[in-house]
N, C-alpha and C positions, 0 to 999 in steps of 0.2 A: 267282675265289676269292681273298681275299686272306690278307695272310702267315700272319697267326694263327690263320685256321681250317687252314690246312693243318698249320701248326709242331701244333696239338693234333689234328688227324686221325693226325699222326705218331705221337704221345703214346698215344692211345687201342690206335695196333697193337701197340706195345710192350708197354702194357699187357696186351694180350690175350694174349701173347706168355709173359706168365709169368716174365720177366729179371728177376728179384731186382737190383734196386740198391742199392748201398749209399749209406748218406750222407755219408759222404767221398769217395767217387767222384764222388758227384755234385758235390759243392763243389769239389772238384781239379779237376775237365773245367772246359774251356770247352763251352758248345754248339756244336753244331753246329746249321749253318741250316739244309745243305739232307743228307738222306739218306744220298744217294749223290752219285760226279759225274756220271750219268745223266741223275738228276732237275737237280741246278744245270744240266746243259748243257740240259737241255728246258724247263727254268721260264725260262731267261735269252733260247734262241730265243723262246721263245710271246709274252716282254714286246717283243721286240725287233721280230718280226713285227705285236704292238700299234701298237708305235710309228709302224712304218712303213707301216701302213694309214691310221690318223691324220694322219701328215706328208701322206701323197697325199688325201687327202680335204681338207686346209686346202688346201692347193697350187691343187686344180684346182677348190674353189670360189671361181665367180665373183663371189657377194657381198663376200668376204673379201680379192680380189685389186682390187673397186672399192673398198673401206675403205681399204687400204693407198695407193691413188695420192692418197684425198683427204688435201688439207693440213690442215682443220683439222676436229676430230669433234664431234658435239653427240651428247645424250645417247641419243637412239636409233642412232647407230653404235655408242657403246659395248655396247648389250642385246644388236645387233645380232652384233655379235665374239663377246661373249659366247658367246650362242645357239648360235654354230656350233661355239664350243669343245667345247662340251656333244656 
């Protein structure tokens, strides 16, 4: 899910929710990105958990660990890299 479907999934409960804003409040607030610190502490584990499926998945592919010894690349290693970014 990325940022701005959720920032407007937040929008819509609100909404639902019936909170009269007013519109100096809203020009005076900064927003807020995440809800609660609940949700920042669980959105920031879930990206960080991403990450670091990711990092092991480069790591212990061996196409990506023979790319890296060669000295010089032509253009199917670079597709290659690529590919595995993906």
């Amino acid at each position: 899910m990325n940022k701005s479907k959720m920032l407007n999934a937040y929008k819509s409960v609100n909404n639902l929710k019936g909170k009269p804003q007013h519109e100096e409040e809203n020009k005076t607030k900064t927003p807020k990105i995440y809800r609660s610190e609940y949700d920042e502490k669980l959105i920031k584990e879930y990206h960080f958990a991403k990450f670091q499926k990711n990092l092991d998945l480069l790591q212990n592919n061996q196409e990506v660990i023979a790319l890296l010894k060669k000295e010089e690349w032509d253009e199917e290693d670079i597709k290659t890299l690529l590919a595995s970014f993906r």
